[in-house]
N, C-alpha and C positions, 0 to 999 in steps of 0.2 A: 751335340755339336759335331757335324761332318766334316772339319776342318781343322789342319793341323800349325803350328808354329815352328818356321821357316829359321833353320841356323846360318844366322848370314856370318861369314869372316873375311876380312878386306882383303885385297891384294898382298903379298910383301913387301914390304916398303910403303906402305900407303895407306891413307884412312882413308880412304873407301875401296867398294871393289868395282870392276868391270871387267865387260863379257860377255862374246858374244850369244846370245839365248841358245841354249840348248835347242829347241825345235825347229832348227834353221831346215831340215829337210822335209817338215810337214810334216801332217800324220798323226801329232802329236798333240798331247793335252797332261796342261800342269793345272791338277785338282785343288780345291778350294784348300789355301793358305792364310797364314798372316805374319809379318813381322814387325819388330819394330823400328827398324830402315826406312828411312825414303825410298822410295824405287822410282826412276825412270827407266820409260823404252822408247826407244829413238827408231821407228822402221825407215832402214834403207833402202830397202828393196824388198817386193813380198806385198802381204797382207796380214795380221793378227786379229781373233778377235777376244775382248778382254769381258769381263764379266768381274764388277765391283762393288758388291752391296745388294746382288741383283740386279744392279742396271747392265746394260749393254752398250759396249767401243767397240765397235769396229776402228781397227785402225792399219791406215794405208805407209805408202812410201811417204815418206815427207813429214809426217805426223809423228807427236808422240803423247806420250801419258803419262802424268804423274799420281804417281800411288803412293798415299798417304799413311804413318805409321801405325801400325793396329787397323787398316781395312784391309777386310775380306774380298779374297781373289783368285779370280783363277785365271787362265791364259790356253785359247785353243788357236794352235798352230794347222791349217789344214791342210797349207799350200808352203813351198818353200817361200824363205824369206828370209831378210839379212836385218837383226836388230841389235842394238848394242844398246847394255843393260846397263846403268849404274846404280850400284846399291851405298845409300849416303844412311851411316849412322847418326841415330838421333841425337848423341851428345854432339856433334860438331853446333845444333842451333840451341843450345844453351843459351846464351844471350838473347833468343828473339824468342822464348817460349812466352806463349799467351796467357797458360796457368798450368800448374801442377803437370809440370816435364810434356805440357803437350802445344804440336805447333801442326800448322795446316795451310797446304797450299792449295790454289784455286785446283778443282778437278777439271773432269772432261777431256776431249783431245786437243791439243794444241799444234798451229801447225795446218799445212794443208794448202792448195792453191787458193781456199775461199776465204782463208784469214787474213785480216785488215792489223792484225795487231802486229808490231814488227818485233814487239819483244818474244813472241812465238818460232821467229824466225829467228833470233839472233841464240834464243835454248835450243834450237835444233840443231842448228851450225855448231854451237860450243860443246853441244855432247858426241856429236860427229868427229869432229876434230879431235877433243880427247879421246876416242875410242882410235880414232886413226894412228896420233903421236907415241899414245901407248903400245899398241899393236906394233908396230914398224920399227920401235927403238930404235932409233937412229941417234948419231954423240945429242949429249944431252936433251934426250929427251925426258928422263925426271925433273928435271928442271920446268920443262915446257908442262909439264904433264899435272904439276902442280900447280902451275900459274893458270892451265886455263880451269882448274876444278875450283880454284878460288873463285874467277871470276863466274862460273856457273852457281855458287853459292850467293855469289851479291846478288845475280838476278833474281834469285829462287827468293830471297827473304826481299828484295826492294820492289817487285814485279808481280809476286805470286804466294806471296801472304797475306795468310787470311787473320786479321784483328778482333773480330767480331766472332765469338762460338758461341752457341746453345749449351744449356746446362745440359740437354740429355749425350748431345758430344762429349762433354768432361767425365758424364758417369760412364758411358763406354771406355774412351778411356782409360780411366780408372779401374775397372770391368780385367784390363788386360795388361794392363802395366804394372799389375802387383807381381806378374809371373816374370818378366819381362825384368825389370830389377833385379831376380834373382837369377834368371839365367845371363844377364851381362855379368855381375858378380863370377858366377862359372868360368863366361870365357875369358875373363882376367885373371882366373886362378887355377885352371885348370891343371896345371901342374903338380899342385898342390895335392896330400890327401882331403879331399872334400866328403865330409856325411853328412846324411841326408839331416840327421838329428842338429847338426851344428850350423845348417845352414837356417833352419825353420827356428833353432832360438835367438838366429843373430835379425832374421828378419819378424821376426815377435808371431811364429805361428806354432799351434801343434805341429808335432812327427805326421802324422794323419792328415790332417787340413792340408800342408806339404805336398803329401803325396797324392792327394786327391785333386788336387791343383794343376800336377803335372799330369795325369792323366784324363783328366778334363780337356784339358786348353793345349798343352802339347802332343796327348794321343800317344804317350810313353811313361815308362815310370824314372823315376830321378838317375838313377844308375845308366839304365838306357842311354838318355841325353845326356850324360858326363861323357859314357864312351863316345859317346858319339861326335862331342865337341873335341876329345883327344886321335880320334881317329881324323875327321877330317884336318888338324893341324898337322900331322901328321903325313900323311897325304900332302899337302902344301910342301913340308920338309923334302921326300922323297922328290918331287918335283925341282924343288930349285935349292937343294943343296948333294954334294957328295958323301954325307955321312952314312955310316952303315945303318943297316935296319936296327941292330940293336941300339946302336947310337938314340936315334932317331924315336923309338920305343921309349928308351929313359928320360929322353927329353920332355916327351907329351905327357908324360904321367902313369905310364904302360910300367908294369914290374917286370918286362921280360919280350924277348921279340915274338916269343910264343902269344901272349897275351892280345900283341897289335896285328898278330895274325890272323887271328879267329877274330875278331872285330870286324877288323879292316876287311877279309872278306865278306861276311857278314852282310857289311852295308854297299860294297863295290862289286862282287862278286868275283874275286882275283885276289889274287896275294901279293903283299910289298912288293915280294923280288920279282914279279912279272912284271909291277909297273916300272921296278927297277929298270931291268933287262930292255925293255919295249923304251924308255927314255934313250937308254945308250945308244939302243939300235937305230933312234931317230937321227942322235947327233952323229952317229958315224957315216949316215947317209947325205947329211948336208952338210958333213966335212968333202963326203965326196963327189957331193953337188958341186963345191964350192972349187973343187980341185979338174974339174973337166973343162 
């Protein structure tokens, strides 16, 4: 399988995340993934084109795509373009799963000057808007920022759910949600000392089966994607808190700032205190933006 499994972690303060895509300058290409997130992409401005399952989206300004949890995807960005991404964990549809933790919205593009459907129109609007409220922070805009991802949620289960699955949809699936189970597990506990051994008896596998699981479907071995889940928290930390690196180290599950070092470059290719440094360096600039 040429295809690896995508570590999503929400905002701060937030059960989901958004963001603007990475490819926003063209040129770019995100190779075949999966998670188990909802994802939407909302293009603003630009062109994308998307590849899911083998089929082919092109998608324009005005359009977007809902990608489904556990489909395979990729995304080729050729041309600059402005989209705003929201990634919705699967436990928020709890209540509207169709069987065994799976739920499915209508694909394809939504969206577009030729579409007649105006509920198209009102999820384009709503994820624009949230990406703009959020973005902008202006007073209370947590407040607003939850209200309209609620209301993006009724659409998605009252609108764009699908009631009716094929059995061979439940055994994919199935297929991927065994891994998936155990990696949310992870980033609930990552803090924690986690082994590989104590994870594989609590979810009823060999050590072996475990690990050949994780390098199957995830394309890493278990250790790998541990650091890796404390690294990118991590990363989040230094971003929107003051605490020192070592602070910030013991937090995530790191024995030492030495340890979230060599990680953390590793997967960034830069060290804490640069992203440290280069944060400060932002805020003292639009302190003194703000002071001209």
């Amino acid at each position: 399988m040429e295809f690896q499994h995508e570590l999503i972690i929400p905002n701060e303060g937030l059960p989901f995340k958004i963001f603007l895509f990475e490819g926003s300058r063209g040129n770019y290409i995100r190779e075949k993934h999966w998670h188990t997130s909802i994802e939407i992409f909302a293009v603003m401005e630009g062109e994308l084109l998307f590849y899911i399952n083998h089929e082919k989206y092109p998608l324009h300004a005005g359009e977007l795509l809902i990608v489904n949890a556990n489909e395979i995807h990729s995304v080729h960005a050729l041309k600059t373009n402005k989209t705003a991404v929201i990634q919705i964990p699967l436990r928020q549809f709890e209540g509207y799963f169709t069987a065994q933790q799976f739920i499915r919205f209508e694909g394809g593009v939504r969206g577009g000057k030729d579409s007649g459907n105006p509920s198209d129109k009102r999820l384009i609007s709503l994820v624009q808007r949230l990406y703009n409220v959020y973005a902008e922070k202006r007073n209370g805009y947590d407040f607003r920022t939850i209200s309209l991802y609620y209301e993006l949620l009724y659409l998605l289960v009252t609108q764009y759910r699908v009631t009716e699955v094929e059995e061979k949809e439940l055994r994919h699936n199935r297929h991927l949600n065994a891994l998936s189970r155990i990696t949310t597990y992870m980033r609930e506990h990552y803090r924690e000392e986690l082994k590989l051994s104590d994870l594989a008896e609590m979810f009823g596998y060999s050590d072996a089966y475990l690990s050949r699981m994780f390098r199957e479907y995830a394309k890493v071995n278990f250790k790998t994607y541990l650091q890796d889940i404390r690294t990118s928290y991590a990363y989040r930390d230094i971003l929107n808190t003051d605490h020192t690196i070592s602070q910030i180290a013991l937090d995530n599950g790191f024995c030492s700032s030495r340890g979230l070092s060599k990680d953390f470059r590793k997967r960034y290719g830069v060290l804490p205190s640069e992203v440290k440094r280069e944060k400060k360096h932002k805020a003292a600039e639009q302190e003194t933006d703000s002071l001209k």
